[in-house]
C-alpha positions in Angstrom: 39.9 -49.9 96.2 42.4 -48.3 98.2 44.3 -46.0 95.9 43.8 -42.6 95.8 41.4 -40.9 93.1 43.8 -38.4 91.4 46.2 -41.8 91.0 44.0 -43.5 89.8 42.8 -41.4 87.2 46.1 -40.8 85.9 46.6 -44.7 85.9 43.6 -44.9 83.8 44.3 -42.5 81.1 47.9 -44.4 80.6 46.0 -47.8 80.8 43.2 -46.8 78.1 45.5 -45.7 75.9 48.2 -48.3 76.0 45.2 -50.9 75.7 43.5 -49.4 72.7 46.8 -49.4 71.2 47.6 -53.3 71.8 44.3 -54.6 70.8 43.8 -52.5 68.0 47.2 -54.3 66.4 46.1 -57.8 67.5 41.9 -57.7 66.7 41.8 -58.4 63.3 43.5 -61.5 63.6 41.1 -62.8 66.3 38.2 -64.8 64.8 34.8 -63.5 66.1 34.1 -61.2 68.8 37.1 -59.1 70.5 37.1 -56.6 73.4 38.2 -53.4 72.8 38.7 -50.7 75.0 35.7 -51.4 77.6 33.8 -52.8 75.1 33.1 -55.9 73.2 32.8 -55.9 69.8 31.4 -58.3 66.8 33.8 -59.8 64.1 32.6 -57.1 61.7 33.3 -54.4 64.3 29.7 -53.5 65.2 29.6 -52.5 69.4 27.7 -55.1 71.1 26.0 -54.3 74.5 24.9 -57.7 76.1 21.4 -57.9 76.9 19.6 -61.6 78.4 19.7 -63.9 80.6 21.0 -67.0 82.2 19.5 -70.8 81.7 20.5 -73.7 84.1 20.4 -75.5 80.9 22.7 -78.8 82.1 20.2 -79.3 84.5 16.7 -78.1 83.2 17.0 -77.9 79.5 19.5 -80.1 78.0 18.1 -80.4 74.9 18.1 -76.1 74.6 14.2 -76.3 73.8 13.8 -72.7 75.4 16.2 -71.0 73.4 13.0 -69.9 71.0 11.1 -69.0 74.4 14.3 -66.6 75.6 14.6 -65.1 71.7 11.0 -63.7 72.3 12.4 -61.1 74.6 14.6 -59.9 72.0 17.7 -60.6 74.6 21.0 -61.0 72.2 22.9 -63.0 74.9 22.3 -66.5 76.8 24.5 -67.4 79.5 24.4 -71.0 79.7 25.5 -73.2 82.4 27.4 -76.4 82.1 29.6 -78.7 84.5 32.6 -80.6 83.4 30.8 -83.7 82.8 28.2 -82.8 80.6 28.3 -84.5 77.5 30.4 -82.8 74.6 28.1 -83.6 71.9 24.8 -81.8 74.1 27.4 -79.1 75.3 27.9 -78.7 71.4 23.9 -78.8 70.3 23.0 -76.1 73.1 25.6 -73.8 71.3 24.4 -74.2 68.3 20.5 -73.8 69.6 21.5 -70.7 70.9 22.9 -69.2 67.6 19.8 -70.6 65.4 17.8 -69.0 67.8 20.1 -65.7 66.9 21.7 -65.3 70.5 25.4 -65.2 71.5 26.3 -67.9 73.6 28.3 -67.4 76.4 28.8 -70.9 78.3 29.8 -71.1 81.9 31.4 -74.1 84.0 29.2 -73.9 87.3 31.7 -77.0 88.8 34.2 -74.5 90.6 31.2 -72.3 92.4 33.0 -71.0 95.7 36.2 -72.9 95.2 39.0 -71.4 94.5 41.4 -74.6 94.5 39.3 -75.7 91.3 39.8 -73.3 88.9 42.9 -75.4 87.0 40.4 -78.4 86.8 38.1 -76.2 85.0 41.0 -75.6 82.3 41.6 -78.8 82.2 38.0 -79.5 81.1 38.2 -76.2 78.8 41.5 -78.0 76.8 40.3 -81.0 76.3 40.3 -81.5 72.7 36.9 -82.3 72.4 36.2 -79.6 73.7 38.4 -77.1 71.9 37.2 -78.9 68.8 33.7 -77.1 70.0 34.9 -73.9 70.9 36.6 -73.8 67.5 33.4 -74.5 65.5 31.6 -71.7 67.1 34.6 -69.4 67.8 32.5 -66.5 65.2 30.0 -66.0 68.2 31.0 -67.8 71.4 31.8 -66.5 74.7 33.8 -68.5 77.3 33.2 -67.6 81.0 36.1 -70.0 82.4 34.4 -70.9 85.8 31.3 -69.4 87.4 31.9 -67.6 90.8 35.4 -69.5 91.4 36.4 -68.7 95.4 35.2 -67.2 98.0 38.1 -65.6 99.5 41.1 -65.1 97.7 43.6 -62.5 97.5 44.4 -60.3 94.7 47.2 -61.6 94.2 46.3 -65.3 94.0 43.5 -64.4 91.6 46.1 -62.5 89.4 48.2 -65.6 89.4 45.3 -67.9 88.9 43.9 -66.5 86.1 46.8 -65.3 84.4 48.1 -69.0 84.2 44.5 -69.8 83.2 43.8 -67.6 80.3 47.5 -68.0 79.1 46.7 -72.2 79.2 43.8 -71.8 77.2 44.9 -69.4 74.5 47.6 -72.0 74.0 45.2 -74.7 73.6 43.9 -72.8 70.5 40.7 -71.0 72.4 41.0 -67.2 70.8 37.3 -66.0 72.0 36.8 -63.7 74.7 37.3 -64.9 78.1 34.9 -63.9 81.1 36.3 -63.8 84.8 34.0 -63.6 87.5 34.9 -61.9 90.7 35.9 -64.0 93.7 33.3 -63.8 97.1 30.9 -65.5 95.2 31.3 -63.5 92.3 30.3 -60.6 94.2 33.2 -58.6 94.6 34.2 -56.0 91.7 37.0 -54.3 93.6 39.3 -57.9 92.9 38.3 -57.2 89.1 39.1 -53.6 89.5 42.5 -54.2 90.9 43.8 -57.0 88.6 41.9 -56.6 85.8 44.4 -54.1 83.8 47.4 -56.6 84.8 45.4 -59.6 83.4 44.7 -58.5 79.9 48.0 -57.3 80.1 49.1 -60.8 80.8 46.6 -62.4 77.7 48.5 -62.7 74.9 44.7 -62.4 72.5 43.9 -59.1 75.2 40.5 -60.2 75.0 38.9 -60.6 78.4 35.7 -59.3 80.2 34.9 -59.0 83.8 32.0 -59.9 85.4 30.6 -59.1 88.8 27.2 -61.0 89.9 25.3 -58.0 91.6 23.8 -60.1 94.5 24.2 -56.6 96.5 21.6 -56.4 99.3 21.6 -54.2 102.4 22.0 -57.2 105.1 25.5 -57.6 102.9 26.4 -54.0 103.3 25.9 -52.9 99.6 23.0 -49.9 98.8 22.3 -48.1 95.7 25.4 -46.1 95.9 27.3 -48.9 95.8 25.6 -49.7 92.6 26.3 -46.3 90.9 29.8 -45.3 92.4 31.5 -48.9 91.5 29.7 -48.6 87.7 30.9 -45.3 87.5 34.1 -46.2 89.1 34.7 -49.3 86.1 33.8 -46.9 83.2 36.9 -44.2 84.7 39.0 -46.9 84.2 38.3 -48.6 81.0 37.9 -51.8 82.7 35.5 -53.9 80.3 32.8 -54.5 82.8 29.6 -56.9 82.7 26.8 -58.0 85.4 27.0 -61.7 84.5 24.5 -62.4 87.6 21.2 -60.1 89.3 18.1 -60.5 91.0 15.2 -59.8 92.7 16.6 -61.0 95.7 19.4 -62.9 96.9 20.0 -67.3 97.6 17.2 -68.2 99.9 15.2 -65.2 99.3 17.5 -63.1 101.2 17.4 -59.5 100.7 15.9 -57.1 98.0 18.3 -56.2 94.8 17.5 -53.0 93.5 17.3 -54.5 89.9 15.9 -51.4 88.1 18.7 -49.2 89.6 21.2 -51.6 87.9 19.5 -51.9 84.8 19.6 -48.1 84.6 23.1 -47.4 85.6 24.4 -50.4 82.8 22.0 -48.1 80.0 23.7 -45.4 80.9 27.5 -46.4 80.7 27.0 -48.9 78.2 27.6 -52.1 80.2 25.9 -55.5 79.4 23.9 -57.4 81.9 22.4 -60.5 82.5 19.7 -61.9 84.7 19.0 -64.5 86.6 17.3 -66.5 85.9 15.0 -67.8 83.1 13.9 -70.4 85.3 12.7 -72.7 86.2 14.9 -74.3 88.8 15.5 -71.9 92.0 14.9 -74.4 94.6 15.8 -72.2 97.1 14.1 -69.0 96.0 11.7 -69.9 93.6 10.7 -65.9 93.3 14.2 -66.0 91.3 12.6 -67.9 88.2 11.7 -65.7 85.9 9.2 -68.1 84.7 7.3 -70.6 86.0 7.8 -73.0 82.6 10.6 -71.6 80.4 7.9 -70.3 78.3 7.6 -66.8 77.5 4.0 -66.6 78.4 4.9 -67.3 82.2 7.1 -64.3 82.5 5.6 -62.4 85.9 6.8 -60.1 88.5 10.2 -58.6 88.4 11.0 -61.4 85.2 9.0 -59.7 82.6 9.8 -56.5 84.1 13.2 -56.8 83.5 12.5 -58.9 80.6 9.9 -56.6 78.4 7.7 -53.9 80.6 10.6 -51.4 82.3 11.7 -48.9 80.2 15.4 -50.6 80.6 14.2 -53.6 79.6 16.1 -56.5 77.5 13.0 -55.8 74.8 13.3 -51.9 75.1 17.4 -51.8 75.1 18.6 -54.9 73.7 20.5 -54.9 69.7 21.3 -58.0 68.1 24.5 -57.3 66.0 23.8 -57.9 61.7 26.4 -60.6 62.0 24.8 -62.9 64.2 20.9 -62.1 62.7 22.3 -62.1 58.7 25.3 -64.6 59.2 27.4 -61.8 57.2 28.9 -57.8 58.0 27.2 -55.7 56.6 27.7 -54.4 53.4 29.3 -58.2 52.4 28.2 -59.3 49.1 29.5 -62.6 50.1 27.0 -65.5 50.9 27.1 -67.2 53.4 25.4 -70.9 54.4 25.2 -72.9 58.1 26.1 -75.9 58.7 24.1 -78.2 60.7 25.0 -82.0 61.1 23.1 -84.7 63.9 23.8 -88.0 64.4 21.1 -90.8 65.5 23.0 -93.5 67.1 26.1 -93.9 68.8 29.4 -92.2 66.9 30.3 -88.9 66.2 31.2 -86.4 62.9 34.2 -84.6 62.5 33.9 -81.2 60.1 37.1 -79.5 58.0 37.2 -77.1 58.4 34.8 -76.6 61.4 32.7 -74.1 61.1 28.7 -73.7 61.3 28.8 -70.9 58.7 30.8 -71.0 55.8 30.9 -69.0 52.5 29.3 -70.1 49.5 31.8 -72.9 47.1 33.8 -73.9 50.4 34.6 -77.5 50.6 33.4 -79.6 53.6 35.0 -83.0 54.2 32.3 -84.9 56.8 34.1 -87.8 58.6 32.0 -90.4 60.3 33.4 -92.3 63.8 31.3 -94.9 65.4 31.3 -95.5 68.8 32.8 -98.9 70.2 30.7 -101.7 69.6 28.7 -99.9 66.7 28.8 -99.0 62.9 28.5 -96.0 60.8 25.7 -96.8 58.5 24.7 -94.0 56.2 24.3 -90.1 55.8 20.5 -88.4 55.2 19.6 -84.9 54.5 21.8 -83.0 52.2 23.3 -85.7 50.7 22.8 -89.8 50.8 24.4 -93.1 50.8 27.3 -94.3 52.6 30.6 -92.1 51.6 32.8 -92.1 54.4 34.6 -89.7 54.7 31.6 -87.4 52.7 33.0 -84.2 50.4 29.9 -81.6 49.9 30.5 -78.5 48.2 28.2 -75.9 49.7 26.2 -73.9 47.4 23.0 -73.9 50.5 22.3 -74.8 53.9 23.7 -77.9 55.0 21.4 -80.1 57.1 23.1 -84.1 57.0 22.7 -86.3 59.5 24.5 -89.2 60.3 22.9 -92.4 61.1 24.8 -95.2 63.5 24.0 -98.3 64.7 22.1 -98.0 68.1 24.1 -101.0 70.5 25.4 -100.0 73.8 28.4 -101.7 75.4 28.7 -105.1 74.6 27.8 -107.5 77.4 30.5 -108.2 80.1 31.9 -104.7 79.6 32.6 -102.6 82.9 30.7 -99.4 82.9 32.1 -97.5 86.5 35.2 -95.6 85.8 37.5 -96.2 88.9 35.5 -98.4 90.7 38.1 -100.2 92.7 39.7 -96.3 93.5 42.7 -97.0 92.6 42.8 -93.7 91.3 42.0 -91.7 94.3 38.8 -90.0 93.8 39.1 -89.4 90.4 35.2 -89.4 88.8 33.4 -89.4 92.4 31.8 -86.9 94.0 30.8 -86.4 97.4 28.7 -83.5 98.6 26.7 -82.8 101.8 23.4 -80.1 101.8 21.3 -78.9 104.0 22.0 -79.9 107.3 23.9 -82.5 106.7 27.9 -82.6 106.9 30.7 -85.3 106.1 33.7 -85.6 104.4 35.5 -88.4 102.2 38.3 -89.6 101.9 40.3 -92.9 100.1 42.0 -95.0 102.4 44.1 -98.6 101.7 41.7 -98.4 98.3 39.0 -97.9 99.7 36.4 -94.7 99.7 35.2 -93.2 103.3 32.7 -91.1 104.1 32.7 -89.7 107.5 28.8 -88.4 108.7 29.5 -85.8 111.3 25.8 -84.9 111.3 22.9 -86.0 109.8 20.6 -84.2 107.6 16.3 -85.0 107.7 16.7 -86.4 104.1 18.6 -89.1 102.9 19.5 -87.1 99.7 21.1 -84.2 101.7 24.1 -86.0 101.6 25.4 -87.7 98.2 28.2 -90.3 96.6 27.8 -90.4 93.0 29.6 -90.9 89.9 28.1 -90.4 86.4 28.5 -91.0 82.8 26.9 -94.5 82.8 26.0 -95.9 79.4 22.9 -97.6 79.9 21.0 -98.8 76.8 17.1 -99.2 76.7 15.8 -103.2 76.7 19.3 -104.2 78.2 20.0 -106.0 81.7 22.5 -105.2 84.4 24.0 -106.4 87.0 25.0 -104.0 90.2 27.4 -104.8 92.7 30.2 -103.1 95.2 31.2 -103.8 98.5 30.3 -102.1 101.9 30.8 -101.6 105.3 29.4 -99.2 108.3 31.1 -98.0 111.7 27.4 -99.0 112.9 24.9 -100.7 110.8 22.8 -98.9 108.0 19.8 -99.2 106.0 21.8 -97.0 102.6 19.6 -96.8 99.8 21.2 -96.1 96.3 19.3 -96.3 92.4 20.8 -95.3 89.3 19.2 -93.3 87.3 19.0 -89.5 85.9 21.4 -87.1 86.2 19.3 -84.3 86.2 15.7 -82.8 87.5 13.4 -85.0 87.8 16.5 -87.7 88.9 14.1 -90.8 87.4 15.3 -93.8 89.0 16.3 -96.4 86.4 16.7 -99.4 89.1 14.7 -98.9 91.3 15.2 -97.5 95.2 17.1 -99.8 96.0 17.7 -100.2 100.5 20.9 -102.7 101.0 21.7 -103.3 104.8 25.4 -102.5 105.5 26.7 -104.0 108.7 30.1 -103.4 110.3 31.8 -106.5 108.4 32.5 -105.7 104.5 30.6 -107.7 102.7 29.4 -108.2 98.6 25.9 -106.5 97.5 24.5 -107.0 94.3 21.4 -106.8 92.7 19.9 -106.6 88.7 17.7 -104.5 86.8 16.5 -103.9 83.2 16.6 -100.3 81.7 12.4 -99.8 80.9 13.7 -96.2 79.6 14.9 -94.4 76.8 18.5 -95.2 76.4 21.4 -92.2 78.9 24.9 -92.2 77.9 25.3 -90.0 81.2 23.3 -91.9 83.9 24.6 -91.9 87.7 24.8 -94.2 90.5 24.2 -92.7 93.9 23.9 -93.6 97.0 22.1 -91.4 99.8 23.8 -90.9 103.0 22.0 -87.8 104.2 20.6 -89.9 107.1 23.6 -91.6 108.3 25.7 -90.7 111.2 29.3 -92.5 111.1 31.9 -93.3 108.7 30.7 -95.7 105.8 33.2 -97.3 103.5 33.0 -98.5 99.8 35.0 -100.6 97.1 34.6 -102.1 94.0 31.8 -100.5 92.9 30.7 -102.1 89.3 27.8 -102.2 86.6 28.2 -104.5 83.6 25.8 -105.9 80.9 24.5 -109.2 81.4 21.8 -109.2 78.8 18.7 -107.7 76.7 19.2 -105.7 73.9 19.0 -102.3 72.6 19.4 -103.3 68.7 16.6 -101.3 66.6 15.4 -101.4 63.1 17.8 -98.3 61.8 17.3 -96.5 58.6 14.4 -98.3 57.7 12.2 -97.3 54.4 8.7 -97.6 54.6 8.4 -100.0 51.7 11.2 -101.9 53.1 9.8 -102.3 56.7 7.2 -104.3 54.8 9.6 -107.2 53.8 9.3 -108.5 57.2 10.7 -112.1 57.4 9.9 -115.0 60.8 13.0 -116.9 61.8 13.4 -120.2 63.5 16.4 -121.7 64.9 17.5 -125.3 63.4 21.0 -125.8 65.9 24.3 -126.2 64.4 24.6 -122.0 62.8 21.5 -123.2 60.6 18.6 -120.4 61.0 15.1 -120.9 58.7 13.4 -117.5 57.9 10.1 -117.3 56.3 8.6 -114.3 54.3 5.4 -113.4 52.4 7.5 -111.9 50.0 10.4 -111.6 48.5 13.8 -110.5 49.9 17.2 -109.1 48.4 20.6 -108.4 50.3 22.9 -110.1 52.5 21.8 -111.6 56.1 23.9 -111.2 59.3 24.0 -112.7 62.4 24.5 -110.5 65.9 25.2 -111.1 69.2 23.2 -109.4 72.1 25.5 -106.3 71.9 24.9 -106.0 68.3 28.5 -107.3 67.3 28.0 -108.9 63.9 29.1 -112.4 64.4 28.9 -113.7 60.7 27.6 -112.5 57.2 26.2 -113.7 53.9 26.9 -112.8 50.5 23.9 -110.7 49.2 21.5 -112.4 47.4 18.0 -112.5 46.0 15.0 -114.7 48.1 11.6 -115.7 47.0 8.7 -115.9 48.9 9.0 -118.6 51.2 11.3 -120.5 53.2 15.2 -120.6 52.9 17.5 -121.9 55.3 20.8 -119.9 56.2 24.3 -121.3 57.3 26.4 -118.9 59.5 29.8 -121.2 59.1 30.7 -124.2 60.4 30.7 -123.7 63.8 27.7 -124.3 66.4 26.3 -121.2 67.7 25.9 -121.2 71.3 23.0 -120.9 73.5 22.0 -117.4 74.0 20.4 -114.4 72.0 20.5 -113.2 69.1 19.9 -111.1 65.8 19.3 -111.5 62.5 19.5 -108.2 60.5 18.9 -108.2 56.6 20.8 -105.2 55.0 19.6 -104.1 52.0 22.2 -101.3 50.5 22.5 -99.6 53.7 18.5 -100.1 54.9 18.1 -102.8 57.4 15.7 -105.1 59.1 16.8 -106.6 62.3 14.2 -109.8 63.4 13.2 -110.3 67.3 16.0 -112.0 69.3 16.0 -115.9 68.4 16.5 -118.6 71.6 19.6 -120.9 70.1 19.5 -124.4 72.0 22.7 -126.7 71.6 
């Protein structure tokens, strides 16, 4: 900072007090925590001091299964990495993990690391309505860190602009939780918070902002331990509501030794919540980072379970979990209060009014049910049952419904690569180069280039990808795009995972690209569970040249990923064999006897015809599906039995 002391103090006495004054008039009307002063505060006014850790959970735990591991260290605070295409309805689950596991959430975008120039795409991601939807449902406990360590280096007043317009586009998207801004250089630098931090809250209509400053503050950098304790002390003289969102052992690449303890020390002693990283597993490049080897408790060693139960300024020794978040209720409230949990199994989505995961007891919840293309809602389980759509519950206990859906992926023939052609630019592709590897891209006459200026040792040190493939389990695909090389290439390319351990759904797949565009295509059937977010990528690491691409595509040509949904025990039994007679006339055969109406689906699962319910004997029967031949091809037929079904093997048709 460059302004003189006595100033400064003066500045900060006429900040505090005009702050304390504005958010004091505007915090009851915010709807869970709220930052007052310097510090942050629960709904019911209790102080909380963070105390955890951060997860890569996009990449390592998607599913949120070491929430309960994390919980054991008492921590009351998980900050949870994301990126912009992570799924909504995980990005959703992992919040909700969290708070069962009696944590606060605070979820990160990691997309805009180092780049300044990204920071309005993050918002853009942040107002979706999907995604506000989200941070509405969990707005009682949820922290927001709009973008993870966004620019290196950026001026103060860029960042002042940037964020200002940030915050203000986000609080008019309806997002009225607290709002966490890294510092620029990597998140490193607390002097940019420092000297924009009053004008920003200023500038937030909700004033509810913290700052955070990742503490990767090693010697070889020019930071030492009285950097640690003069820039603390420096943040607490002026009010400025200060967090270490980031700290380690030890810096990226094992560069460096962080004098954790000091900083764990100074933040007990002014009241300043921290957060490590990280949890692990996952460090690639410093695996002495991980704070375990497994994301179990158990694994904690070194300067992990140090910082995470043994020091005396440990999470276990310092951390409080406010009464709101362990009892769902202030204290002193008489009023009861119930969660609200709902899952789906198949393909479609619920809708909750009004959205909350805790309610008080006698509110009315209205459950709407939306199926995804190509699918049907087929019945709720849990708290209540049968097939009400939209569903009314009033709650007088924990809600637990799930939803069940039909399980088809896109139908066959349907395109599954978003801006294939690039007409769109760029739009959904991402190019990036690691290691020692470097390129660029670019789209030019519709086409997308890559330009190797030097190649790495790996082919994966250099990647084009795009994600949020839908592919279903049992189903067949056909791959193509076009190609062509400034010198002729061996370029492998799979789809597959998006995420640690990157299984390969197709195959490695090596295509030989010569200087002449030309057509590639190959096929391959998904032997895995179905992924609504798979990838296709193709490794360039090893090239040297400039390698172009267009029309890239993946469509359904066949198999199936129809299951046996919602299926009671007794009725599984009522199994029935079908043959095909030609001319829409199927024969089943059953041991015993069968009641509801029989359907007849196409490969995707679209329900091509179906029979008024009725009641079958043992034996044979022969069903009509209209007049009209059915072609040749495959097929289902599904008996549906007041909402519990039996779909047969797929039947051959021959005309």
């Amino acid at each position: 900072m460059t302004v003189t002391s006595r100033f400064k103090s003066s500045f900060c006495t006429l900040f505090s007090f005009i702050l304390l004054f504005v958010v004091s008039a505007t915090s009851a009307e915010l709807p869970g925590f709220r930052v007052v002063g310097r510090h942050l505060y629960d709904r019911c006014g209790e102080k909380v001091i963070l105390r955890g850790v951060n997860k890569m959970t996009v990449w390592t735990d998607i599913n949120g299964e070491s929430f309960p591991e994390m919980a054991k260290t008492g921590a009351n605070v998980v900050r949870i990495v994301w990126i912009t295409t992570g799924a909504v309805d995980k990005f959703d689950a992992v919040i909700t993990k969290c708070v069962e596991n009696k944590m606060i959430p605070m979820v990160e975008l990691h997309d805009a690391t180092g780049e300044w120039d990204k920071l309005p795409a993050m918002v853009d991601w942040w107002t979706k309505d999907e995604v506000v939807s989200v941070t509405q449902k969990h707005e009682e406990y949820l922290l927001v860190n709009i973008a993870n360590e966004c620019g290196n280096t950026v001026s103060n007043a860029d960042f002042l602009t940037g964020y200002s317009t940030a915050v203000t586009r986000m609080r008019e998207a309806g997002i009225h939780v607290p709002i966490v801004i890294d510092g620029a250089g990597w998140g490193k630098d607390i002097n940019i918070l420092q000297a924009t931090g009053p004008d920003l809250i200023t500038a937030d209509p909700d004033h509810n902002l913290l700052f955070s400053v990742h503490m990767w503050w090693i010697p070889d950098w020019g930071y030492n331990d009285q950097t640690i304790t003069s820039e603390i002390a420096q943040s607490v003289q002026m009010n400025l509501p200060l967090i270490v969102g980031e700290f380690g052992n030890t810096a990226a690449s094992c560069v460096g030794t962080i004098n954790y303890k000091l900083i764990m020390k100074e933040c007990q002693e002014n009241e300043i919540g921290w957060l490590a990283w990280s949890w692990g597993p996952g460090n690639s490049d410093c695996p002495s980072m991980d704070m375990t080897t497994d994301s179990k408790f158990e694994t904690l060693s070194g300067w992990g379970l140090e910082v995470a139960v043994t020091d005396e300024y440990s999470i276990k020794n310092t951390s409080v979990r406010p009464k709101s978040i362990l009892n769902g209720a202030c204290e002193g409230d008489q009023t009861t209060r119930f969660a609200v949990s709902v899952l789906t199994t198949g393909r479609g989505t619920v809708s909750i009014e009004p959205n909350r995961v805790m309610v008080d007891s006698g509110t009315v919840l209205t459950f709407t049910a939306s199926p995804g293309e190509n699918n049907e809602f087929l019945n709720w389980s849990g708290s209540a049952e049968g097939s009400q759509n939209p569903l009314t519950i009033t709650v007088t206990e924990n809600v637990n419904l799930t939803a069940v859906f039909s399980n088809n992926g896109p139908a066959v023939g349907k395109e599954l690569v978003t801006n294939g052609d690039f007409s769109d630019g760029s739009t959904g592709w991402k190019f990036a180069a690691f290691e020692d590897a470097k390129g660029t891209s670019s789209v030019e006459s519709g086409e997308l280039a890559i330009t190797m200026t030097a190649a790495g040792t790996e082919g994966w040190h250099a990647q084009l990808n795009t994600t949020g493939l839908d592919i279903s389990s049992g189903k067949t695909y056909q791959v193509s795009f076009k190609a062509r090389a400034s010198v002729p290439f061996d370029l492998p390319m799979n789809i597959g995972l998006n995420e640690d351990p990157w299984t390969t759904y197709s195959g490695y797949q090596t295509l030989s690209v010569s200087t002449e565009m030309e057509t590639f295509s190959f096929e391959f059937t998904m032997n895995e569970a179905d992924d609504q977010s798979a990838r296709i990528v193709f490794d360039l690491g090893s090239f040297s040249g400039s390698i172009f691409f267009d029309d890239i595509s993946i469509k359904t040509i066949g198999g199936s990923s129809i299951s046996n949904n919602n299926i009671n025990p007794k009725f599984r039994g009522n199994s029935f064999s079908v043959m095909p007679r030609g001319n829409g006339v199927f024969t089943i055969k059953s041991g015993s006897s069968l009641k509801g109406s029989f359907r007849l689906l196409d490969i995707s699962g679209r329900c091509l015809a179906e029979l008024s319910p009725a009641f079958y004997k043992p034996g044979i029967h022969h069903l009509r599906f209209g007049s009209k031949p059915v072609l040749s091809g495959t097929y289902f037929i599904q008996l549906d039995n007041s909402g519990k079904r039996y779909t047969e093997r797929v039947v051959n048709i021959l005309r």
